[in-house]
PDB file of N, CA, C and O in Angstrom:
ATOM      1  N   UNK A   1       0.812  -1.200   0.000  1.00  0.00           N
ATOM      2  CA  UNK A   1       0.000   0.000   0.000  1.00  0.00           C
ATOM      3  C   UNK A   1       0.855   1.264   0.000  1.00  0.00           C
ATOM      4  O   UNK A   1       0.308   2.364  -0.082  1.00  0.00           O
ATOM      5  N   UNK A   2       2.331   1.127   0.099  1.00  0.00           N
ATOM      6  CA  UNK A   2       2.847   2.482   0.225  1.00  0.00           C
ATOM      7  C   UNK A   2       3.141   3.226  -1.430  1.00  0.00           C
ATOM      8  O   UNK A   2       3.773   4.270  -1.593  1.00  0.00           O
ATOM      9  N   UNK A   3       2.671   2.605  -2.267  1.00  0.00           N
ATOM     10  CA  UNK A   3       2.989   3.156  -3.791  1.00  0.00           C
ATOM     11  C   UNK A   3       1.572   3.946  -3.443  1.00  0.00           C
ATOM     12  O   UNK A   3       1.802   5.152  -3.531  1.00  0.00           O
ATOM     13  N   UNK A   4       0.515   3.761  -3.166  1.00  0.00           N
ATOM     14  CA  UNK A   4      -0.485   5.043  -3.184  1.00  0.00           C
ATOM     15  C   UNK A   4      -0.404   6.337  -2.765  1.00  0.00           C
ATOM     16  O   UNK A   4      -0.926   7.384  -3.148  1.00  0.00           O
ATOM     17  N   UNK A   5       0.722   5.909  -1.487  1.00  0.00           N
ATOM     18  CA  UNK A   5       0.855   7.695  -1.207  1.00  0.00           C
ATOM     19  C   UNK A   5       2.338   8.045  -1.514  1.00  0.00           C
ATOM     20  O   UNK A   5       3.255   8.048  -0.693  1.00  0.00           O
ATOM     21  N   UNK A   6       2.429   8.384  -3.037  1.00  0.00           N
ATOM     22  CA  UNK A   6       3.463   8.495  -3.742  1.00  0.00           C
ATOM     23  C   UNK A   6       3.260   9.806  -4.028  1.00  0.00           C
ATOM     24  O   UNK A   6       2.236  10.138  -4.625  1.00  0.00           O
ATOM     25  N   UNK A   7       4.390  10.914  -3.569  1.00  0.00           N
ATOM     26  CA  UNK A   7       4.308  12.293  -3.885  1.00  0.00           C
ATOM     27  C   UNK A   7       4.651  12.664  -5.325  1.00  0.00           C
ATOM     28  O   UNK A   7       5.335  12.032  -6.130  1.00  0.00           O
ATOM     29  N   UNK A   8       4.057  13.769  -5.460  1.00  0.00           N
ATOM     30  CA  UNK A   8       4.194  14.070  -6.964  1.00  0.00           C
ATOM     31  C   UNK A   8       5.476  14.963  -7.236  1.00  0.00           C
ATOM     32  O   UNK A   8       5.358  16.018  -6.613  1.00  0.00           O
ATOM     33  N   UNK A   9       6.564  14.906  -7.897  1.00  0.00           N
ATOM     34  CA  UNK A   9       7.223  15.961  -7.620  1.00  0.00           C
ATOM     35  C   UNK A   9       7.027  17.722  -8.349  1.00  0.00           C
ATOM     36  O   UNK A   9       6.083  18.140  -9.019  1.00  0.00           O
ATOM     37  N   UNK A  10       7.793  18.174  -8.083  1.00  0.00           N
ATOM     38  CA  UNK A  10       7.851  19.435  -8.440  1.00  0.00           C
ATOM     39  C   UNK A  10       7.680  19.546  -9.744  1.00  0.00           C
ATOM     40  O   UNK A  10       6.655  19.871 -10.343  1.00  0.00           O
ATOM     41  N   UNK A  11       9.205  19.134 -10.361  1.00  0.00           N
ATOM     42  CA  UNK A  11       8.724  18.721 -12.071  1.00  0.00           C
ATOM     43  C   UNK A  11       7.506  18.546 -12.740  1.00  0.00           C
ATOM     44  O   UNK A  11       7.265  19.183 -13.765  1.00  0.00           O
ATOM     45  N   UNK A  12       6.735  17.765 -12.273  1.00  0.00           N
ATOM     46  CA  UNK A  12       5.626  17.575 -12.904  1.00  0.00           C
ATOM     47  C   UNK A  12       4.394  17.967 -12.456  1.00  0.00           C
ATOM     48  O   UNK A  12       3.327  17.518 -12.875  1.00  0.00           O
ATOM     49  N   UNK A  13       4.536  18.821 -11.586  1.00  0.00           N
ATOM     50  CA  UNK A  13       3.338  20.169 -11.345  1.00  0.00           C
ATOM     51  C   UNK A  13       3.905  21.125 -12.080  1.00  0.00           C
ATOM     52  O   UNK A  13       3.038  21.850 -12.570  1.00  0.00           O
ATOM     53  N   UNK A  14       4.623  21.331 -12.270  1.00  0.00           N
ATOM     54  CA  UNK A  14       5.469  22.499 -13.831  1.00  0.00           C
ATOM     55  C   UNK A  14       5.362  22.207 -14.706  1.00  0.00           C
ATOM     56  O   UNK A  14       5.469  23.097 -15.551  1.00  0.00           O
ATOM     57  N   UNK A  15       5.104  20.932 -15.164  1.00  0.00           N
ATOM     58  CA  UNK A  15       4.649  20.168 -16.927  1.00  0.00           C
ATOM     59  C   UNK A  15       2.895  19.982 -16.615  1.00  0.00           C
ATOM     60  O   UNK A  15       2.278  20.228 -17.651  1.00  0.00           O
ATOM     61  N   UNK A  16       2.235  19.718 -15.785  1.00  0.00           N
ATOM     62  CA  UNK A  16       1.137  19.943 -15.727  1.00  0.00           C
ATOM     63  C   UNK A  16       0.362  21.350 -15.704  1.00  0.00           C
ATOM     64  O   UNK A  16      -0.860  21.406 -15.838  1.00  0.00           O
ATOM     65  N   UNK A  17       1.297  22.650 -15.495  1.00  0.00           N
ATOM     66  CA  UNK A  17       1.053  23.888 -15.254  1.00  0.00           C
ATOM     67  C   UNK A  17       1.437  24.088 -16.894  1.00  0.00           C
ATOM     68  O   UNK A  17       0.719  24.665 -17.711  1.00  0.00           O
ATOM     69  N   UNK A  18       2.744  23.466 -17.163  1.00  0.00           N
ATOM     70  CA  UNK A  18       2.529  24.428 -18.381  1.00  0.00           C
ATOM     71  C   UNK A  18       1.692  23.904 -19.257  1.00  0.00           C
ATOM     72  O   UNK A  18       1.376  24.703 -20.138  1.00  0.00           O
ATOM     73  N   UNK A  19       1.171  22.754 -19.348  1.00  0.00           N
ATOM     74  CA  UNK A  19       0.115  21.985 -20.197  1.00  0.00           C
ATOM     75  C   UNK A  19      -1.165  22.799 -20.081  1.00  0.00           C
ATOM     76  O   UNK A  19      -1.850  22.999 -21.084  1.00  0.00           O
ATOM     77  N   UNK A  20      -1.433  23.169 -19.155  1.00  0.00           N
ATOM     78  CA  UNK A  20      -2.468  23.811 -18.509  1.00  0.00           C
ATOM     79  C   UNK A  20      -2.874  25.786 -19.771  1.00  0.00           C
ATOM     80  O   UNK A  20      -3.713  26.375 -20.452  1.00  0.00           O
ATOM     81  N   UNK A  21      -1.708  25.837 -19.306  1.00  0.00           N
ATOM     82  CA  UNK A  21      -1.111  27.240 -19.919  1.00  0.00           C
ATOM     83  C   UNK A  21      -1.614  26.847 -21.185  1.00  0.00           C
ATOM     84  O   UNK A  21      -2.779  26.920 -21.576  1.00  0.00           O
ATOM     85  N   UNK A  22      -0.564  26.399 -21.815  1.00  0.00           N
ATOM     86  CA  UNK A  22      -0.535  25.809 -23.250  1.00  0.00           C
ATOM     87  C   UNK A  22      -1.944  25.620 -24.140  1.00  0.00           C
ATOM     88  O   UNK A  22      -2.010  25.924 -25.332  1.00  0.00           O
ATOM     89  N   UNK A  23      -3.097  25.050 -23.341  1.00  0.00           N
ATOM     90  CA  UNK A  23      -4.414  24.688 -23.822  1.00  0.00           C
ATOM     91  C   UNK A  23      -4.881  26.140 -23.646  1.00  0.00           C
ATOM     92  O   UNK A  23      -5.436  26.640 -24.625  1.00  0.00           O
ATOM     93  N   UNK A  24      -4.749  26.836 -22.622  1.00  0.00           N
ATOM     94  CA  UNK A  24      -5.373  28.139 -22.561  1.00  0.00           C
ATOM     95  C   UNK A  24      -4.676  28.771 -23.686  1.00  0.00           C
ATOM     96  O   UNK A  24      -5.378  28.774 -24.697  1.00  0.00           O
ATOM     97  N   UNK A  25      -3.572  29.283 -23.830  1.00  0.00           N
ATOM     98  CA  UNK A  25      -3.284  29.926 -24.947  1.00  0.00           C
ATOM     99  C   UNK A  25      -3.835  29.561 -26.791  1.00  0.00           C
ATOM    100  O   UNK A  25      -3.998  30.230 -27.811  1.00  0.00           O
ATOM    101  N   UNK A  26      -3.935  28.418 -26.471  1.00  0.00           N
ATOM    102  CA  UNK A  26      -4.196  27.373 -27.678  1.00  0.00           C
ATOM    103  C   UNK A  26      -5.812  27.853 -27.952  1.00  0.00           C
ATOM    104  O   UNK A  26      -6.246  28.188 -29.054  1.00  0.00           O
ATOM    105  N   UNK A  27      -6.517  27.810 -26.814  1.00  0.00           N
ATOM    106  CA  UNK A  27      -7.992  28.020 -27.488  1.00  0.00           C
ATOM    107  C   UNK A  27      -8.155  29.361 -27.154  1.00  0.00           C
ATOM    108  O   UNK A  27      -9.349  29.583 -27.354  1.00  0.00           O
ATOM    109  N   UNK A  28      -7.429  30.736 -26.617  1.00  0.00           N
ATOM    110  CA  UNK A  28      -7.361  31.930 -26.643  1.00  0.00           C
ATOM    111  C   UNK A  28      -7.059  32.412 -28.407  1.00  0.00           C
ATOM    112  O   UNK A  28      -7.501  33.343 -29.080  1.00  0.00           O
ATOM    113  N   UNK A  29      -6.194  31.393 -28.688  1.00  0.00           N
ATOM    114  CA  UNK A  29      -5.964  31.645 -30.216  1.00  0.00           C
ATOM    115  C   UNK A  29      -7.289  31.241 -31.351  1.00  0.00           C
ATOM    116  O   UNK A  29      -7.693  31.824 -32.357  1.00  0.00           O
ATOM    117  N   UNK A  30      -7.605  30.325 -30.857  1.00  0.00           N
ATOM    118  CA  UNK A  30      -9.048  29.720 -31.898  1.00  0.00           C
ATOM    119  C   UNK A  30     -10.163  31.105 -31.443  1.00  0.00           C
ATOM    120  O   UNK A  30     -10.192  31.886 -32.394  1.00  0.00           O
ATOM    121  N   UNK A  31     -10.881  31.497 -30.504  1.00  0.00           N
ATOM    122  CA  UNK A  31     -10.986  32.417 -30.252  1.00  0.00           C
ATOM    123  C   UNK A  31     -11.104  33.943 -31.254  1.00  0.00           C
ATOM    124  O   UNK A  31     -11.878  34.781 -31.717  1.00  0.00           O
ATOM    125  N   UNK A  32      -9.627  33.498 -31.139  1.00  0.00           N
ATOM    126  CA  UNK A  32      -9.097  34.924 -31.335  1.00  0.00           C
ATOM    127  C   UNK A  32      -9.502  35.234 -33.248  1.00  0.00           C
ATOM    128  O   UNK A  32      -9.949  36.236 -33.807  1.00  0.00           O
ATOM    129  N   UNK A  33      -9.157  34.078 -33.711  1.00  0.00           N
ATOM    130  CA  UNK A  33      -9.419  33.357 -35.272  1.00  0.00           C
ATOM    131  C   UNK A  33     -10.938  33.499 -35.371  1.00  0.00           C
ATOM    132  O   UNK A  33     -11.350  34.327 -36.184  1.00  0.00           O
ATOM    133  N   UNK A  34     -11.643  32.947 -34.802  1.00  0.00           N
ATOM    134  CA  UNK A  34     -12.916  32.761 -35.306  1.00  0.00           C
ATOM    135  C   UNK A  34     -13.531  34.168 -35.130  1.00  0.00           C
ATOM    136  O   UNK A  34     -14.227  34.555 -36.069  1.00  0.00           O
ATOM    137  N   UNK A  35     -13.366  35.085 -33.954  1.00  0.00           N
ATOM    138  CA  UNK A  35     -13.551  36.715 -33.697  1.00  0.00           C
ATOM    139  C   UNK A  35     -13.471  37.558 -35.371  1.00  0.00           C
ATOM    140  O   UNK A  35     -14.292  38.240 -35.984  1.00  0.00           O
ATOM    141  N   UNK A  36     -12.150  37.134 -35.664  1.00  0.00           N
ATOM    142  CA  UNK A  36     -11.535  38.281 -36.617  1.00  0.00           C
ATOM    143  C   UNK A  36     -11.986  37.643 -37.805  1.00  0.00           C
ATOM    144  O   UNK A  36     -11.736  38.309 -38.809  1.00  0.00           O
ATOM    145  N   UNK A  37     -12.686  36.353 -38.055  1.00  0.00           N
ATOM    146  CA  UNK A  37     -13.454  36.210 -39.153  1.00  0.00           C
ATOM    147  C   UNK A  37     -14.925  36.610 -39.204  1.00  0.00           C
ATOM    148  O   UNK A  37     -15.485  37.276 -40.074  1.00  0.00           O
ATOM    149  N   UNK A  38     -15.379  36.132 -38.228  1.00  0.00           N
ATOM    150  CA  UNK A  38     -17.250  37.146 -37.963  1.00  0.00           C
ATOM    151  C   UNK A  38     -16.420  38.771 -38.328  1.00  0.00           C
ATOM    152  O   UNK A  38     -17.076  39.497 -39.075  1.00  0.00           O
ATOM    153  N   UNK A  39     -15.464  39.162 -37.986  1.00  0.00           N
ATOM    154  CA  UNK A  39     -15.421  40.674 -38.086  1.00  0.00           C
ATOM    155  C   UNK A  39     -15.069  41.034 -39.750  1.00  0.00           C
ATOM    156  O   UNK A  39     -15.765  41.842 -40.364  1.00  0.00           O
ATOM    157  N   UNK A  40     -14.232  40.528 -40.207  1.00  0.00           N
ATOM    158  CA  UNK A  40     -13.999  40.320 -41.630  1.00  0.00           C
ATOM    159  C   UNK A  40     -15.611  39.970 -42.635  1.00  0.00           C
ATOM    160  O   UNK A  40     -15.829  40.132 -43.836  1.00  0.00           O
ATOM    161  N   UNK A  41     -16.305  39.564 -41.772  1.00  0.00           N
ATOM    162  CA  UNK A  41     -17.236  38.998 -42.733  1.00  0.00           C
ATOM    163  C   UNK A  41     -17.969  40.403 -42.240  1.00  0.00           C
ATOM    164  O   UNK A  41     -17.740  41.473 -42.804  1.00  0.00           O
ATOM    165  N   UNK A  42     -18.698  40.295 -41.341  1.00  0.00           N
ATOM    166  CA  UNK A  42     -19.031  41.767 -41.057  1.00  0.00           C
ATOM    167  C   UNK A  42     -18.773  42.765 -42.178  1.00  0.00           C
ATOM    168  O   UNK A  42     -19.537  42.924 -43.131  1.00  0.00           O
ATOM    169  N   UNK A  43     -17.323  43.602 -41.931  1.00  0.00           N
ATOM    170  CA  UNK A  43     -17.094  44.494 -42.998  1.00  0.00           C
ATOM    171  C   UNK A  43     -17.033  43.811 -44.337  1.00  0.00           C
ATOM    172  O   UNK A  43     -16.127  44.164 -45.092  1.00  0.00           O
ATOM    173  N   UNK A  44     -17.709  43.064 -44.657  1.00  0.00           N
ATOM    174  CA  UNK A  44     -17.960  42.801 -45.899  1.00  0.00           C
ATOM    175  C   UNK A  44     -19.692  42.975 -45.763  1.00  0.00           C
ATOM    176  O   UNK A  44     -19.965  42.709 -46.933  1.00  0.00           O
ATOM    177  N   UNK A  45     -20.628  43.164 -45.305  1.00  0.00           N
ATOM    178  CA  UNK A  45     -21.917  42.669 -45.625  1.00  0.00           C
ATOM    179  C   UNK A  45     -22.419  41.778 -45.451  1.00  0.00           C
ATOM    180  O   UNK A  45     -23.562  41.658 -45.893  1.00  0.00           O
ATOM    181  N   UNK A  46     -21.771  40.659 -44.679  1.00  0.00           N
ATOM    182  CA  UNK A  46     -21.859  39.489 -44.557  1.00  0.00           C
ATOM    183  C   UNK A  46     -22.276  38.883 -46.004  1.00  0.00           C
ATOM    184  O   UNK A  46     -23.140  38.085 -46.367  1.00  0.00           O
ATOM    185  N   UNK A  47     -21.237  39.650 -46.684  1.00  0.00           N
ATOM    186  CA  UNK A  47     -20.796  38.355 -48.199  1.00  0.00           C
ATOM    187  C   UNK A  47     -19.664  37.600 -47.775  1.00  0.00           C
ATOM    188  O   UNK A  47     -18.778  37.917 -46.981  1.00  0.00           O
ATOM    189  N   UNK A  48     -19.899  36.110 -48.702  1.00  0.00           N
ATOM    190  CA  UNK A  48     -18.491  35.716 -48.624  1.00  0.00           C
ATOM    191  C   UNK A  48     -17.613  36.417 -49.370  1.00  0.00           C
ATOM    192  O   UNK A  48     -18.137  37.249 -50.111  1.00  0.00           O
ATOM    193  N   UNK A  49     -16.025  36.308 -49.413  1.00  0.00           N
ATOM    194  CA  UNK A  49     -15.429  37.033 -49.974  1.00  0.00           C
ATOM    195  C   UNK A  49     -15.411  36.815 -51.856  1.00  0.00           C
ATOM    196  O   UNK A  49     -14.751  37.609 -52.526  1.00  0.00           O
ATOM    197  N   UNK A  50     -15.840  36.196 -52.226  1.00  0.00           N
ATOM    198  CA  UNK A  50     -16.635  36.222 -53.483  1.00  0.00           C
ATOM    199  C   UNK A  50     -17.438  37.091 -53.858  1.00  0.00           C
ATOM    200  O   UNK A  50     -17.373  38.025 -54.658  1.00  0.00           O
ATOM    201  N   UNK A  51     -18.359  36.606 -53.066  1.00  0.00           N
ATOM    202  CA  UNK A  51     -19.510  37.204 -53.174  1.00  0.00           C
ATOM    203  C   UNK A  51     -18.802  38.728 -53.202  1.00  0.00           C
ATOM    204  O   UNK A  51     -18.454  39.169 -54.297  1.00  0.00           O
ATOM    205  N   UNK A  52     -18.631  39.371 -52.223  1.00  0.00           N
ATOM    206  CA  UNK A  52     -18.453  40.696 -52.049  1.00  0.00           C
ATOM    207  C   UNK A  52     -17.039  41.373 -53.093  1.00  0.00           C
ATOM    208  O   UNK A  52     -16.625  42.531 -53.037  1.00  0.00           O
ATOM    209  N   UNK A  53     -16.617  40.491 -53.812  1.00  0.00           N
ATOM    210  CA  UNK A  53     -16.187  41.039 -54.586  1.00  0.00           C
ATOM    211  C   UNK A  53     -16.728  41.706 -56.220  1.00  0.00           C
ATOM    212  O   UNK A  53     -16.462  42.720 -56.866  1.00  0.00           O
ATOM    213  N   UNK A  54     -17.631  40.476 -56.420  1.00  0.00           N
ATOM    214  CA  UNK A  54     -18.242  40.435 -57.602  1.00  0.00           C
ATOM    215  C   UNK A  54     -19.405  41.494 -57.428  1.00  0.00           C
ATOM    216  O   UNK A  54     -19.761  42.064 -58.460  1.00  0.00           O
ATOM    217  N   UNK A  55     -20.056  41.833 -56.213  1.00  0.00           N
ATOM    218  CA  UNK A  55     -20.741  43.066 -55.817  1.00  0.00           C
ATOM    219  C   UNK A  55     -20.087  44.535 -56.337  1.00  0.00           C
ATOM    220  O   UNK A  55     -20.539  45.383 -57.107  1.00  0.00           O
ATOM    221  N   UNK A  56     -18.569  44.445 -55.423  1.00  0.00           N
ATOM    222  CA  UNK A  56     -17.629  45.773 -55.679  1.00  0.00           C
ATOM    223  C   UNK A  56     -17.980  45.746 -57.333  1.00  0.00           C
ATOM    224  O   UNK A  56     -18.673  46.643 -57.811  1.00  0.00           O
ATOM    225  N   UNK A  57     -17.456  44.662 -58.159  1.00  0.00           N
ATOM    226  CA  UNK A  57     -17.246  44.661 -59.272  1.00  0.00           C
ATOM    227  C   UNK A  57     -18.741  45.267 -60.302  1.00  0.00           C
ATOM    228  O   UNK A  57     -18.608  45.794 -61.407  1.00  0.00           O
ATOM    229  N   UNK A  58     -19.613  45.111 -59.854  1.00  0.00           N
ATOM    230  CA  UNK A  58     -21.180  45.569 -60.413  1.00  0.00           C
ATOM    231  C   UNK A  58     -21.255  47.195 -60.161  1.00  0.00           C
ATOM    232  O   UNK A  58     -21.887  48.098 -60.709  1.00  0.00           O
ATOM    233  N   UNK A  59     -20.530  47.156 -59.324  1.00  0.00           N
ATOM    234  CA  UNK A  59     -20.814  49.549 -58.356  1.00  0.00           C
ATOM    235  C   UNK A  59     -19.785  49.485 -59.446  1.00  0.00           C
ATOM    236  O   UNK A  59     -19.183  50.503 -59.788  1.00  0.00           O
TER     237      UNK A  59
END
């Protein structure tokens, strides 16, 4: 029974912290991507970028 109370070391509360980090930054970035495409589409009219070209192209 003494392998159950097996301490964790330091090391690997620092690889679990930065894993931790890592996923946060990771979906701060998807986020951040999917934001600046609703906004892109936005200043278009909500055309796709096709679309809103072949529009420009008709004015």
């Amino acid at each position: 029974m003494k392998w159950a109370y097996h301490r964790i070391s330091k090391s690997t509360w620092l690889f679990l912290l930065n894993m931790i980090l890592v996923m946060t930054a990771a979906v701060l970035v998807l986020v951040n991507i999917r934001s600046r495409n609703e906004l892109e589409e936005s200043k278009r009219g909500f055309y796709s970028e096709n679309a809103s070209y072949l529009v420009n192209e008709e004015n």
